[in-house]
N, C-alpha and C positions, 0 to 999 in steps of 0.2 A: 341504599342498595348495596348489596354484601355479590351477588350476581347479577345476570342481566335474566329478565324473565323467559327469554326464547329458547327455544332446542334446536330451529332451522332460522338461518339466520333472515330468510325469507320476512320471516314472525317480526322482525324486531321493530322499534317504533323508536322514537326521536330518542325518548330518554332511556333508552337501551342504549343506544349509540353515541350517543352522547356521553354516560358511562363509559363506555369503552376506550373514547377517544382520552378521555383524562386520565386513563390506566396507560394507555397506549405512548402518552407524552410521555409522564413518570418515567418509564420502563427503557424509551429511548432515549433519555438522558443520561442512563448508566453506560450508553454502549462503546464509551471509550474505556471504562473500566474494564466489561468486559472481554475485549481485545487485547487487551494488554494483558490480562490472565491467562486469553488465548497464546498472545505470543510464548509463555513460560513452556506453556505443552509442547512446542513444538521441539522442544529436546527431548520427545519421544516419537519425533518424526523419523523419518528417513538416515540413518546410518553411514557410517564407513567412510565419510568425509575427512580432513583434518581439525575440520569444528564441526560443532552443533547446525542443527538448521535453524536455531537460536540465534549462535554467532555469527552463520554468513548472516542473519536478519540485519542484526547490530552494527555488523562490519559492513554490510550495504550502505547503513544510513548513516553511521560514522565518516567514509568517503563522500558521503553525499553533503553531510551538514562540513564536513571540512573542506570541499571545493566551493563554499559559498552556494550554495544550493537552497532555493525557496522553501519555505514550508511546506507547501503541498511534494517538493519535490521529495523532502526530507521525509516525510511520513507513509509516502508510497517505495520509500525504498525501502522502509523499516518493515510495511507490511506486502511487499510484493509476495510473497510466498506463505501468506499464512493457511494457504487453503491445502498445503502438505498432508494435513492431517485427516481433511475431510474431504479431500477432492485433489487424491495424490493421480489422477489422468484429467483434467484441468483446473487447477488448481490456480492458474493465470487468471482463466476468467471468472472464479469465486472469489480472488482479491481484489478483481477490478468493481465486481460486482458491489463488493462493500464499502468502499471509496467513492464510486460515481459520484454519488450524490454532495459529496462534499469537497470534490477538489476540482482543478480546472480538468478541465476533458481530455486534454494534451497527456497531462499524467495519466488519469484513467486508462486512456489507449494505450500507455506504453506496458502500462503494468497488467492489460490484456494480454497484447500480443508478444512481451519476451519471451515465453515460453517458445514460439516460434521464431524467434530471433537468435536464439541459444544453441540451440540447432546446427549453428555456424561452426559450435566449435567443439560439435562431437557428433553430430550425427550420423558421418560416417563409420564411424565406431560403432554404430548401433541399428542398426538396419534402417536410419532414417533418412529422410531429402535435408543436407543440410542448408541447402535452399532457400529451403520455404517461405523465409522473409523476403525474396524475392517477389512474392505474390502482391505484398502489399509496397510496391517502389515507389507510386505515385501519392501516396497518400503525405500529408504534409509533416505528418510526425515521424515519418520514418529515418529521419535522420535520427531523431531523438531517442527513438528504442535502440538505434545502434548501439548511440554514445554511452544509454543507460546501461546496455547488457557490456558491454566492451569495461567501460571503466568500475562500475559497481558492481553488478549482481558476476558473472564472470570471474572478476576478479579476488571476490569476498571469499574466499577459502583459506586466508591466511594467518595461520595460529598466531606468528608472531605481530601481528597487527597491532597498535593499538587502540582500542573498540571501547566506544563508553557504553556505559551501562544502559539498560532497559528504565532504570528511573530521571534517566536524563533527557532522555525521548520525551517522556510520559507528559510533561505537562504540551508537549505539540501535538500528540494525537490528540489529547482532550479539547485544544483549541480550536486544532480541525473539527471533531466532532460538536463542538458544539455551535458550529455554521448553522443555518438556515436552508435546512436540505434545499440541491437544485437552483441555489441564487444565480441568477444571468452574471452577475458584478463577480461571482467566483468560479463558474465553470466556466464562461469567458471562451466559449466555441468558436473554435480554426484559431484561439490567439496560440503562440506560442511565449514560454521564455525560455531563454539558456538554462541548460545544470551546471553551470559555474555561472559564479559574480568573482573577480578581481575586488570590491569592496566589500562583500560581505565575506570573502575567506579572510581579507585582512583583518576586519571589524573582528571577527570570531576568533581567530588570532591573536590578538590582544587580548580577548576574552579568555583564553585557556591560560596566557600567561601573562596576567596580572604584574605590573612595574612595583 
């Protein structure tokens, strides 16, 4: 089969979709590559910053892998804002959207709701509730989008930072990506963990500078 024989998918029958499904794995297996090409576009995102929306990306999850910070933590910082380019009025929940399935939930919600948490520190400037994270106070992650938007996304504007590159990330988003969409053992619902480890900035620590 070169196609499937239907025109409404009503039509189709086992070995129609069965086709499908083996194109369908193929195809999602490339999707951490494709993200990573996506993140390069995004320095034709949004403007007038003192870096790229590239850089605050890098300089997100730069802070995030240097305060000892998990993988899923590391990855959702890298791609919190990738949805700039195609969903620049939520663009929160187009990155969360593309994560769910692969990180703990904890993350997922935070890299939902920063958009609403950022809010703290200009809304007033801008005809908005700076607020609005008020809304969600009871919710158990809300300490977590604080800490996220306060110490990384917030803070990532800084030229002279120093930011490792997009190919230094890359083999962790692929790792993420290539989970077992939706595992219980990885989305790990109401767990939380810290965005810092005391052992793992040390461990990574020794990692950048090598005796």
């Amino acid at each position: 089969m070169e196609t499937v024989k239907f025109t409404q998918m009503k039509d189709g029958d086992h070995e129609d979709y069965a086709f499908l499904t083996a194109h369908e794995i193929e195809y999602a297996a490339g999707t951490a590559d494709r993200l990573l090409a996506a993140m390069v576009e995004l320095d034709k995102s949004l403007s007038g910053y003192k870096v790229t929306r590239l850089g605050h990306s890098l300089q997100a999850a730069t802070r995030a892998w240097n305060a000892g910070a998990d993988i899923d933590w590391v990855v959702s910082a890298l791609l919190h804002d990738i949805g700039d380019i195609y969903a620049p009025y939520n663009h929160d929940e187009y990155a969360a959207a593309i994560i769910r399935p692969f990180v703990r939930e904890q993350c997922a919600w935070v890299v939902e709701k920063h958009g609403d948490f950022q809010l703290v520190y200009y809304g007033e400037h801008v005809g908005a509730n700076p607020h609005k994270r008020d809304a969600f106070r009871d919710n158990a992650y809300f300490d977590d989008c604080v800490e996220f938007c306060e110490r990384w996304d917030q803070a990532s504007f800084d030229p002279e930072y120093a930011t490792r590159p997009l190919e230094f990330f890359a083999p962790m988003v692929r790792e993420v990506f290539a989970r077992r969409t939706y595992d219980p053992a990885i989305i790990r619902t109401a767990q939380r963990e810290p965005l810092s480890s005391v052992a793992l900035q040390a461990s990574r620590a020794e990692f950048s500078h090598p005796s």
